[in-house]
N, C-alpha and C positions, 0 to 999 in steps of 0.2 A: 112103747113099753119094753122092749126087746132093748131098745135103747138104754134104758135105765140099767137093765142087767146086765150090758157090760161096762156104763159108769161104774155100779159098784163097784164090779169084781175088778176093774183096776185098781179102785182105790182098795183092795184087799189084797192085792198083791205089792203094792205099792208099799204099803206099813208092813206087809212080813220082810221083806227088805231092810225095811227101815231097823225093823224089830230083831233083825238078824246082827246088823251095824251095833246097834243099843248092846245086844248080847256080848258080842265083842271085846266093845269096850266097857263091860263090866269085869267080864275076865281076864281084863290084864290092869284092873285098878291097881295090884302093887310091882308090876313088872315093871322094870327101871330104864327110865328115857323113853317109855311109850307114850303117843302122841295120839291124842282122841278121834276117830273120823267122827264126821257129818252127815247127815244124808239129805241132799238136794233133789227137790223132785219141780216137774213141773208139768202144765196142762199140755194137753195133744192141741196140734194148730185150732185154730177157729176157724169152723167153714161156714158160709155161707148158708140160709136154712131160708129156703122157700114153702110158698103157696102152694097145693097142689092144682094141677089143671087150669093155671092160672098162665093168663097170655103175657109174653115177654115182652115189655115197654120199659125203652130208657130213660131213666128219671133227670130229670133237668138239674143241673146243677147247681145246687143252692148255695146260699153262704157258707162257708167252713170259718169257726171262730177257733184261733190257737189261743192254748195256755203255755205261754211259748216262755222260761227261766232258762238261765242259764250259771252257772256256777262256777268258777275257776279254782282247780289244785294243782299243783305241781306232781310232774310225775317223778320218776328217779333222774333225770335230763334233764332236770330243770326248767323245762318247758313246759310253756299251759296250755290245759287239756280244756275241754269247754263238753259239761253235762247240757244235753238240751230234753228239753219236755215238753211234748205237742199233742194235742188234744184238738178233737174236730166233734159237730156235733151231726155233720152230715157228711153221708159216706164211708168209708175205711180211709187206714193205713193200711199198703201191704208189707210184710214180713216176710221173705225167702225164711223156711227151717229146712233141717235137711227130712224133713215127712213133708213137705210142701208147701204152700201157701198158706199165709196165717194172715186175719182180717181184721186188726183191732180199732179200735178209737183213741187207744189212747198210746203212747210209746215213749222211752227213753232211748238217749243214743249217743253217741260221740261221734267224731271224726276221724276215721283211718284213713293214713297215709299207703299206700304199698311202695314197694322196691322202683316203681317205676312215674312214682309221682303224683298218681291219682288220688284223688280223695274221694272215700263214701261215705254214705250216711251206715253206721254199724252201732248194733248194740255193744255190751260193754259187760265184764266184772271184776270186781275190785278183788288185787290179790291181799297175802296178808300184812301187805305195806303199805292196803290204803291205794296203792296206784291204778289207775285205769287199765285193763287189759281187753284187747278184742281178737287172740286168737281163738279161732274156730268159731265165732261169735255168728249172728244174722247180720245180713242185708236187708236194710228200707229200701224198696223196690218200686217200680209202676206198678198200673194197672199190669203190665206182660208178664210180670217178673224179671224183670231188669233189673239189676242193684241201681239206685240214685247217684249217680256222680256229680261233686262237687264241682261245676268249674266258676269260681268268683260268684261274686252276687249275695241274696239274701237268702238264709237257710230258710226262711217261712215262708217265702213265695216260691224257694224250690218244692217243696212239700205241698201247698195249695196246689201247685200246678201237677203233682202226682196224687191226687186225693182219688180214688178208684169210689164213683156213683155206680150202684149198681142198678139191674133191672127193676120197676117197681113190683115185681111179685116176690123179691129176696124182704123179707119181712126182720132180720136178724143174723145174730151167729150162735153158733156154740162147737161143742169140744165134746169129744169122747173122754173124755175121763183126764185120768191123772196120769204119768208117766212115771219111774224112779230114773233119773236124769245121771249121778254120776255121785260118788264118794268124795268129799274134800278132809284132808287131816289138817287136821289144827295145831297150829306150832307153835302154842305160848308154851312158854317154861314153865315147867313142875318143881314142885319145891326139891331146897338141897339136905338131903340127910348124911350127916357124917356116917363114916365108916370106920376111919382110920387107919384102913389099907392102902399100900404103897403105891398098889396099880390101880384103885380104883380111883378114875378121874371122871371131874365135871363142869360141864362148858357152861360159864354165868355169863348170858349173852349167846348172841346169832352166832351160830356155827356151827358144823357135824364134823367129827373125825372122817378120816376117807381110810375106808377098808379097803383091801389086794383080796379078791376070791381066791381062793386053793383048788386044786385040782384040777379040773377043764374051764372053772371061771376064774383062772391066776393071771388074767387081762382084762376082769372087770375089776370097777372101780366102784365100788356102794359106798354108801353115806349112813351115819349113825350117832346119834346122841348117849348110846347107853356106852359108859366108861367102866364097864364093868371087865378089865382086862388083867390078863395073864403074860407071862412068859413060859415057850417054847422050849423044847430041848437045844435046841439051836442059838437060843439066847434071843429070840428075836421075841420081842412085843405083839404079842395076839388077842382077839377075842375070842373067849370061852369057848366057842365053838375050835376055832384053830387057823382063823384069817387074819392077816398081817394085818398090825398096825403103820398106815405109812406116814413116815416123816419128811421133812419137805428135801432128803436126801435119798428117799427110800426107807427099806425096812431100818428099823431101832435095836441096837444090839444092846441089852443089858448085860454087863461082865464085871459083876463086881457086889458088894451087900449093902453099899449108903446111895441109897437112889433117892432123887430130889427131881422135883420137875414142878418149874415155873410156872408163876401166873403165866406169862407167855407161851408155854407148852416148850420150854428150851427142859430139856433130859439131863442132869448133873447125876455122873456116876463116879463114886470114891474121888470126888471134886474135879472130874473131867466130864465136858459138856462132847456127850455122844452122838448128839442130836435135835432135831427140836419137829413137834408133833406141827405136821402136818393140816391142819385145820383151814377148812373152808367155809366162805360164806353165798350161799345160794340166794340170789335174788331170785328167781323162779321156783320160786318152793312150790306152785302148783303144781308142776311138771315133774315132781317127787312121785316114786308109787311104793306103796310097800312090798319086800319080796320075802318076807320071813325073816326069823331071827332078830328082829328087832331093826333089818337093815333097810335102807331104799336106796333107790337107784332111777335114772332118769330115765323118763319117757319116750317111746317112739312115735314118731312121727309119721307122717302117711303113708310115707313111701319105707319104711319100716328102719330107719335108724333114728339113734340113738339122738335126742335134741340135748343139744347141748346146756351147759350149769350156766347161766349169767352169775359169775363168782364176783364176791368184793374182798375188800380188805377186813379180815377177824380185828373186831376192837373190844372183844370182851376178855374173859380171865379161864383161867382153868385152875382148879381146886382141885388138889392132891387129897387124899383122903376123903372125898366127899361121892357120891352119886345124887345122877338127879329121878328124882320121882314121879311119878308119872301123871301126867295134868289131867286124869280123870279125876270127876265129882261126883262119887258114888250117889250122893242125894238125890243131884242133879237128874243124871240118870234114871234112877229108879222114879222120880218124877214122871220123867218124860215116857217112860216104859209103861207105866200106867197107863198116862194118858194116849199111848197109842192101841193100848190095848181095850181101851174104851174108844176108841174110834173104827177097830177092828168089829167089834161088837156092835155098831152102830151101822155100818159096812153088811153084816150078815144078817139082820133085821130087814136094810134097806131092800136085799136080792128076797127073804123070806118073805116080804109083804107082795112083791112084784111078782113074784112064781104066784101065788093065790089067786091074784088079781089074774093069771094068764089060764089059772086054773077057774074059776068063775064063767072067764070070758070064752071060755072054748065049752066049758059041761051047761052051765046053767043058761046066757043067751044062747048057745047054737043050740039048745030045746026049743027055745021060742020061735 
């Protein structure tokens, strides 16, 4: 019973979360070049749930039947990637998460190579290209918890041969509750609204201008979609706030009143070419975080630096006069806000029935 009351209340904590993300991105529906988060949640490991008082006998092991597909896409390397999906109806998989051992029946997974040749069995998510990604991902593991190393052979008789039988008094699994796992932004493009001002540009296609921080961060390097810029006293090309616009020479010096700048981001000033915008394209856009200001900047890694941009080549346009708008769906949204808040509600019913029931069982049977 105690058990139920902290299922709910993760999932109550879980949706204010959520309901926080939702709030967010409602209030910057008309802020320009803002990009919608997400919120990803998932279940706590599945452990093991026994008999009680029940004697420990190892159970023989039975058939294990796979539902074993496999799938081919291409990732950015042009290399194929192979989804697999296995299903047992006796026994577990195990799972390495970073909370512990996870027990399921059922799993997807790919195969990762590391720096040193190895191949494992590792889950996987699709970034917003569609590609396979497994950093920071799980390991399918043995019975010890050992990650499954690949060497040659058949993936389904690797897996039969790690199938973890448990003792005959483990009767099932289950999970504490629900988790909120981590924020993902969403990077389709928002519609373009004209302006008709000189400095306000906008990128139609993959790409973020790359900002210079001022002051103590005038050696970071942030990324940004909103083309909502100015010039400095200095002459130099800023955003609103007052951080450089860089160009693929450095800062952009405007010095002059007929300013032109190309679909290619090339800078025409009183018919001389000053420069040309800098633009980047981020194949790792997961590893984007937001820091404010409408800006992002790449994520740290373990050991606390800076992971670097997987950059390509810019094949889109940029649009003088134009900004882009921001790819929240107000509807959408307030949809979904609803229905979290009816799920919130259904959350605080579930813990209100289970206290009565703890109330019952402690006043009215401990009378009997």
């Amino acid at each position: 019973m105690n058990r139920g009351l902290y299922i709910s209340a993760t999932s109550l904590v879980a949706n204010q979360k959520k309901l926080d993300v939702l709030s967010n991105n409602l209030a910057n529906v008309n802020t320009t070049g803002f990009k919608k988060d997400m919120s990803l949640t998932e279940t706590f490991p599945e452990k093991l749930l026994s008999k009680i008082n029940e004697r420990s006998k190892v159970r023989a092991v039975g058939e294990n039947r796979f539902s074993h597909k496999v799938a081919y896409l291409n990732n950015r390397q042009n290399e194929q990637q192979q989804i697999h999906t296995a299903s047992t109806q006796n026994g577990y998989f195990v799972v390495m998460t970073p909370m512990g051992k996870s027990y399921v029946k059922e799993i997807r997974f790919t195969i990762d190579t590391d720096d040193e040749g190895n191949r494992y069995l590792k889950t996987y998510y699709k970034d917003n290209d569609d590609n396979l990604n497994m950093d920071y991902e799980n390991f399918i593991a043995d019975s010890s918890g050992n990650p499954i190393q690949l060497e040659g052979g058949n993936v389904e008789e690797l897996l039969e041969a790690n199938i973890y039988n448990p003792p005959s008094h483990v009767i099932g699994t289950m999970n504490a509750g629900v988790k909120f796992q981590k924020i993902v932004t969403d990077f389709t493009q928002g519609n373009m609204i004209e302006t008709g001002g000189t400095f306000d540009l906008a990128i139609d296609g993959d790409g973020f201008f790359q900002i210079q921080g001022q002051g103590e961060d005038n050696t970071t390097t942030y990324y940004t979609r909103d083309g909502s810029f100015t010039v400095n006293e200095q002459g130099q090309l800023t955003t609103l706030k007052g951080d450089i616009v860089q160009g693929t020479g450095g800062p952009i010096r405007i010095d002059g009143d007929d300013v032109s700048i190309g679909l290619d981001g090339r800078v025409i000033v009183d018919g001389n070419e000053v420069g040309r915008l800098d633009i980047v394209v981020i194949n790792n856009k997961e590893f984007l975080r937001k820091v404010g200001d409408n800006l992002y900047q790449m994520a740290m890694d373990e050991n606390g630096q800076e992971i670097p941009p997987d950059t390509g080549d810019f094949e889109g346009q940029v649009l003088q006069g134009y900004l882009e708008g921001s790819n929240v769906n107000a509807i959408s949204e307030m949809v979904e806000m609803i229905t979290l808040l009816r799920d919130y509600e259904a959350g605080q019913k579930a813990i209100r029935m289970q206290d009565e029931m703890l109330e019952k069982a402690s006043n009215e049977i401990g009378r009997v």
